[in-house]
Each structure stands twice: as structure tokens, then as C-alpha cells.
C-alpha positions in Angstrom: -126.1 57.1 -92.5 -127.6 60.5 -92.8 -130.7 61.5 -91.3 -132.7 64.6 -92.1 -136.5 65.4 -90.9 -138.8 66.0 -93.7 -142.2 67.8 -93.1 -145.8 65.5 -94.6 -148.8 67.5 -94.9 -151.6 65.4 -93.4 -155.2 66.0 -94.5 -157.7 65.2 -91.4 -161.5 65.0 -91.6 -163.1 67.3 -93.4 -160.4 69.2 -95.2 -158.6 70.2 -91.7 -154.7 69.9 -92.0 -151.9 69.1 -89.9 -148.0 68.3 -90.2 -145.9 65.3 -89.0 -142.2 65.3 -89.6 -140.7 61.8 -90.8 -137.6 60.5 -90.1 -135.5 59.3 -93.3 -132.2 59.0 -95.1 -130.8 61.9 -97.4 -131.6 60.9 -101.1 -134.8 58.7 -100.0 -138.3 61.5 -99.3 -139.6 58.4 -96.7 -142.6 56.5 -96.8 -145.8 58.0 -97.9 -148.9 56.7 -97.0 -151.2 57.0 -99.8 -149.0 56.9 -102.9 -147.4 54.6 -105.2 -143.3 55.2 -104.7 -140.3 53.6 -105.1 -138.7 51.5 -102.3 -135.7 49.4 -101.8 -135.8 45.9 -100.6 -133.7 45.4 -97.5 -134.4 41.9 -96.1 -136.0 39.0 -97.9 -137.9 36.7 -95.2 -140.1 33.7 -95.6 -143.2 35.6 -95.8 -142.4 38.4 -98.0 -140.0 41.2 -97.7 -138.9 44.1 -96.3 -138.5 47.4 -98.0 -137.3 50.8 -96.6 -133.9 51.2 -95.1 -132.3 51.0 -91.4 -134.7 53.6 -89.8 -138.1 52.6 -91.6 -139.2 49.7 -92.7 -142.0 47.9 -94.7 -143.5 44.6 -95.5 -144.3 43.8 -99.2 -146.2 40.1 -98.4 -144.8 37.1 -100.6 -147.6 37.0 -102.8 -147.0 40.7 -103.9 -143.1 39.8 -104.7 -141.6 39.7 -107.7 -139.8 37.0 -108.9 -136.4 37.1 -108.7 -135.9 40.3 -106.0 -133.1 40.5 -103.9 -131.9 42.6 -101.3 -131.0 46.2 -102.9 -133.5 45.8 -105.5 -136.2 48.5 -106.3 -139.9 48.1 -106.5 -143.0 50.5 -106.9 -145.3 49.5 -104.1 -148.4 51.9 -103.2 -148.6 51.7 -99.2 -151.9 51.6 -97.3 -153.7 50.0 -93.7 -154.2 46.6 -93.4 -156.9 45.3 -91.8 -155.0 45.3 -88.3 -154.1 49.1 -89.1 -150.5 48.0 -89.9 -148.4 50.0 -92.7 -148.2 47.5 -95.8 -147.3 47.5 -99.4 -148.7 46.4 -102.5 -147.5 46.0 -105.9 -151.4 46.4 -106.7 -152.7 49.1 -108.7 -154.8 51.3 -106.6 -157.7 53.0 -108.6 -157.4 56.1 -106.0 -154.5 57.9 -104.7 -153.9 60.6 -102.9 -154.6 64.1 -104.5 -156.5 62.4 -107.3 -160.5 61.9 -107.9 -161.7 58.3 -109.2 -165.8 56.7 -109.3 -165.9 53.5 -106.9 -168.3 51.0 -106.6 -170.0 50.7 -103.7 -169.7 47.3 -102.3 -171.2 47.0 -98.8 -172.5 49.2 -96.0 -171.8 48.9 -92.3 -172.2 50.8 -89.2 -170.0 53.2 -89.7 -170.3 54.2 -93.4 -169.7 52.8 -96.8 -166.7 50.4 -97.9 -165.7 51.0 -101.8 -163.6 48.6 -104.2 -160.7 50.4 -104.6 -158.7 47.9 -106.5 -156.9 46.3 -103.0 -157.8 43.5 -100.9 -159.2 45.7 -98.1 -161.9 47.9 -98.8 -161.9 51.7 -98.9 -163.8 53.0 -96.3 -166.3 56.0 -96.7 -167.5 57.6 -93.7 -171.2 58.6 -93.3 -170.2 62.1 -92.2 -168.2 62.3 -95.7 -171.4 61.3 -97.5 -172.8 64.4 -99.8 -176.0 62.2 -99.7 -176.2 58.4 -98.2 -174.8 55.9 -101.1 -176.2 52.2 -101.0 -175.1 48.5 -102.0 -174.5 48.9 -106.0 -174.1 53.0 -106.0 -171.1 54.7 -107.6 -169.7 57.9 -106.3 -166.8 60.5 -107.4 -164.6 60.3 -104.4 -161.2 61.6 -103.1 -158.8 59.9 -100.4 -157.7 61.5 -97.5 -156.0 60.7 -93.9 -157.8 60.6 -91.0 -157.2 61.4 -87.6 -156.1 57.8 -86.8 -154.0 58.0 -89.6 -156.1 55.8 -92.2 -156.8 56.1 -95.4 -160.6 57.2 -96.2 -162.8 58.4 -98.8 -164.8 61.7 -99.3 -167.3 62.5 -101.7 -166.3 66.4 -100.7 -164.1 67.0 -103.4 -164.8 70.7 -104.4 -161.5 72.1 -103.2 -159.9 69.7 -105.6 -161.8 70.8 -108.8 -160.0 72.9 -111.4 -161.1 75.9 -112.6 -158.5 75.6 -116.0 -161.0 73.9 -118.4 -160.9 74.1 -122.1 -164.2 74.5 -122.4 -166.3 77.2 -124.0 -169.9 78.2 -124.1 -172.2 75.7 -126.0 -169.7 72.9 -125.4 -171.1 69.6 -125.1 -169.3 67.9 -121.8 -169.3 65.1 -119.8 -169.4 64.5 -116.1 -170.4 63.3 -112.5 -172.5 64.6 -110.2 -171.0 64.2 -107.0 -173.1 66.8 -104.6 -177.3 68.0 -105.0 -178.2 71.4 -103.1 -181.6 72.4 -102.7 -181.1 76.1 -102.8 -178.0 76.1 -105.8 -178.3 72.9 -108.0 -176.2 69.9 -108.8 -172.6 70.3 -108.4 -170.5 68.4 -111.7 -167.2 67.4 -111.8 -166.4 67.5 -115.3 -164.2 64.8 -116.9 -164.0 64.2 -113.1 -162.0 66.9 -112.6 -163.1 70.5 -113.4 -165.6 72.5 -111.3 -169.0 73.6 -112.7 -172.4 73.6 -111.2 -176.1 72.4 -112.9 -178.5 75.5 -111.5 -181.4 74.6 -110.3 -183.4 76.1 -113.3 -181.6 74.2 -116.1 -182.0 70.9 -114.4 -184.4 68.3 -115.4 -185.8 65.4 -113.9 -184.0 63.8 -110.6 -180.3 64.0 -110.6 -178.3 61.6 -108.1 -174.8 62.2 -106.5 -172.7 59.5 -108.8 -174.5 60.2 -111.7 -172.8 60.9 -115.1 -174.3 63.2 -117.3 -173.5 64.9 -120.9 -174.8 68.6 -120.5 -174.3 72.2 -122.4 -172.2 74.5 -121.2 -173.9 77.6 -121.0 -171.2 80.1 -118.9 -167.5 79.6 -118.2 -167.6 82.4 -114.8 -165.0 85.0 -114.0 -163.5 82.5 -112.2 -163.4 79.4 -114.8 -166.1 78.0 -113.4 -168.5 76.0 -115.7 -172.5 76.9 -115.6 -174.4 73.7 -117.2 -177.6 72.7 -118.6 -178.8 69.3 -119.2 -182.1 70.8 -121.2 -181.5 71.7 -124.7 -181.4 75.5 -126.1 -184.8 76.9 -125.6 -186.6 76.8 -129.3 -185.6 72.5 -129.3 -186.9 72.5 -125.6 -189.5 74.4 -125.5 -191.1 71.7 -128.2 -189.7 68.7 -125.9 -191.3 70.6 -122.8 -194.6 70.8 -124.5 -194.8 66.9 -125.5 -194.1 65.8 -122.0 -196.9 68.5 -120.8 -199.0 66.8 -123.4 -197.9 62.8 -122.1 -199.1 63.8 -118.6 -202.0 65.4 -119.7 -203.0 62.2 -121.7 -202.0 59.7 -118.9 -204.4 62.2 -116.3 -207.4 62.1 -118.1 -207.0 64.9 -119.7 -206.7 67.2 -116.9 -203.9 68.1 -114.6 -204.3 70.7 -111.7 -201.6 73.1 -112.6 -201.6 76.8 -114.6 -199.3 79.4 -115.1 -199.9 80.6 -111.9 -199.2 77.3 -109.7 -196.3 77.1 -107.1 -193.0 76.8 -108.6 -192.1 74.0 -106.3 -195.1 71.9 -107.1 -194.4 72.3 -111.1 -190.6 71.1 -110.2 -192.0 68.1 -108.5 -194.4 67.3 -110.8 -192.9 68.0 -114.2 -188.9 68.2 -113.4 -188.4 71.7 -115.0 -188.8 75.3 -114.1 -191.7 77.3 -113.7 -190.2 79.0 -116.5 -189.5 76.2 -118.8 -193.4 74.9 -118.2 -194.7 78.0 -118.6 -193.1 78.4 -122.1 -194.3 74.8 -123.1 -198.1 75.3 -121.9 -197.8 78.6 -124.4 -196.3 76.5 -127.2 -199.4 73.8 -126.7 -201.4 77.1 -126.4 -200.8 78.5 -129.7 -201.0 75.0 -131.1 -204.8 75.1 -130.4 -203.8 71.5 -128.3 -204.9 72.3 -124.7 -207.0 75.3 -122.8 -206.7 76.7 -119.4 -209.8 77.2 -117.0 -208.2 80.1 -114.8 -211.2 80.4 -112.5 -210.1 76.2 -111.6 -207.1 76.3 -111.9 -206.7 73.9 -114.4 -205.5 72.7 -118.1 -207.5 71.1 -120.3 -207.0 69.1 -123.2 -208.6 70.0 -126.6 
């Protein structure tokens, strides 16, 4: 038989890359870790069988076997770790492959990071140092799958590289999405219809947003680069109004005082109200000119009328 040496990109931790070469037959691209493919059976034993050819080999255990299969035979099998680190196939259907983004279920935590349901009998492992923020028991997160060092398959929530920038959306779009990364300094970062790139800035965000999260939100920019700007708030005559009734609720449930003006810390008014300084200035003017609350400057305080 013909041998020929095939080049496989491998993806290491954190986006690094590196190259193997794989030994295989002419007509057959080899065994790829990762990805659902088509194999030939070449030996049918007691506990399963064997699929591959005379150079590489792999066992498809006898519960995954279709009936009937005989040597020659072809079967789509997705191949993976076991739990001793040996290659296996499946005839399972994997919710995640490689290249592709999916939102897993968080099922456990352990020492060294979380373990997702991936739709196979061993648990997809998600390494604390690919964490965009610490998931729990119960969480969901937009993930991708990459090979590690040791030649596993893991997941990473840093999937920004694999966002596309080819969207059909247009300004003043109503989308769909998942949060998969908060920045302090930027905003959230969306992965709309889990797969195109656009970012919630810090000014149209509203109320706490959590990595995993899926939100509907405005498209309010499509960048040079097809990058989408979103906003979760509403255009600013609707909000304005919605910003001046949840002004008024706090007021109401303080007393009705609250220690902030025009003139407070923008960082405090985030925390406290979940919106700009910006968006709660406009919505104290809206109560303003609605007679419904007055400002004591010299205290540095609102009052309700």
C-alpha cells in the first residue's frame, strides 16, 4: 500500500499552533482527532471493532456498532480521548467539534477546571485558565474545542478569533446572542447567532450581564470591519421614559431620597442604577420637567415631590 505524509494543524493552549505530520494511505486523509469522518472497519472482535487500515487503527466499542457491519464496511464515527487518554470512536453525536462554537451545560467542577456535557460519555473538560470568567455547577457558556499540549480535546470560552465579521445585519436590527466575555474598560463581547462578532459598549449596557448569557439587543453600528455595536436599552425617547420609572422605583423604595445628582461619580450611578451617567442624567431631567422629583444641589441629593 501507498503511504504519503499529510500535514494536521494542531491548535495548543491559548490559540498557539503547531504541525504533526500523519502517516496514512493515498485516498484515505487519516484519522482526525476532533471530527466526525468516515472510517473503514478492518477487524471485527468481541468487543467492538476496529476501523482504520494496516498503518492506523481504531476501536469503535460494541455498543457503538452497528448491526450488521462487516469488515470493509464504512461508518461515520467522531474520534475523541477516553478516559485512559486512548484514541476511540463514537457513533455519538457530539454537540461540539472542532472549528465550530456550541453553549454547554456545565455539569461539575474539579480541581483543575470545569467538565461540560458535550453529548459523549466522558465529559468535556474546560480549563480554568480558558475561563473568560469562573463558570459554576448549572452555568452555560459559548465554547470552542481545541487540542492541547497532551494532545486532548478541551474547551475555551476564548472564541473571538472564530467570530465572523460577514453578518447580514444592519443598523436597528433586532438580534440575538451570547455573551461569552465582560471587560471592564470595553463592555460585553456577543457572539451573535453564536457566531458573528459584535461587542455591547459599556454605555449601552444595562443591568449585570454574565458570560453565557443570551440576550436580544439593537444593533446600533455594523464597523468598517463588519463588526456589530449593540445595545440592549431601547432608542433614547422609549428609554429615556423607562430610565425615569426605575429612577422613580428606587426613589420610592429609599424613602424618597437617594444620595445621587447629576454630578455623582459615574461609577457609583453604574452600580447603583445599571446605566450610564448619561442615560440617568437624561431620566432625572425627564422626572424634572415632569414636576415629579427635585434636586438639593448644596446635599447632594434628589428628592421626591
Amino acid at each position: 500500500m501507498d503511504l504519503i505524509d499529510i500535514p494536521v494543524s494542531i491548535v495548543y493552549d491559548s490559540g498557539s499552533r503547531g504541525s504533526v505530520r500523519m502517516r496514512c494511505s493515498k485516498g484515505d486523509e487519516g484519522m482526525k482527532l476532533g471530527e466526525k469522518q468516515v472510517l473503514t472497519v478492518v477487524k471485527v472482535v468481541d468487543f467492538g471493532v476496529y476501523l482504520g487500515d494496516d498503518t492506523q487503527r481504531v476501536l469503535l466499542p460494541k455498543k457503538q456498532v452497528p448491526e450488521g457491519i462487516e469488515p470493509g464496511d464504512p461508518v461515520e464515527v467522531f474520534l475523541y480521548k477516553d478516559s485512559s487518554d486512548r484514541l476511540i470512536a463514537t457513533t455519538n453525536e457530539p454537540k461540539l467539534t472542532l472549528g465550530k462554537l456550541a453553549v454547554l451545560d456545565v455539569v461539575d467542577v474539579g480541581r483543575v477546571g470545569a467538565f461540560l456535557d458535550w453529548g459523549l460519555e466522558k465529559d468535556l473538560l474546560l480549563p480554568f485558565r480558558e475561563q473568560t470568567s469562573r463558570v459554576a455547577k448549572g452555568d452555560r457558556c459559548l465554547v470552542s474545542l481545541y487540542i492541547d499540549k497532551s494532545q486532548r480535546l478541551c474547551a475555551t470560552m476564548r472564541i473571538y478569533s472564530l467570530l465572523r465579521t460577514d453578518s447580514p445585519y444592519k443598523r436597528n436590527d433586532m438580534v440575538k446572542g451570547t455573551v461569552y466575555e465582560i471587560n471592564r474598560e470595553y463592555g460585553a463581547f456577543v457572539a451573535v447567532d453564536n457566531q458573528f462578532s459584535a461587542l455591547i459598549p459599556r454605555s449601552e449596557m444595562s443591568g449585570r450581564l454574565e458570560a453565557g448569557q443570551e440576550i436580544e439587543a439593537r444593533v446600533t453600528a455594523v464597523k468598517t470591519d463588519g463588526k456589530l455595536d449593540l445595545s440592549i436599552r431601547g432608542r433614547i425617547p422609549e428609554q429615556m421614559d423607562t430610565d425615569a420609572q426605575m429612577i422613580l422605583k428606587k426613589l420610592e423604595a429609599n424613602g424618597g431620597m437617594l444620595p445621587f445628582t447629576d454630578k455623582s461619580d459615574p461609577e457609583e450611578i453604574r452600580q447603583e442604577f445599571g446605566v450610564s451617567k448619561a442615560a440617568f442624567k437624561r431620566g432625572v431631567g425627564r422626572l424634572l420637567k415632569q414636576g415629579k422629583i427635585r434636586i438639593a444641589e448644596t446635599e447632594g441629593k434628589i428628592f421626591k415631590i
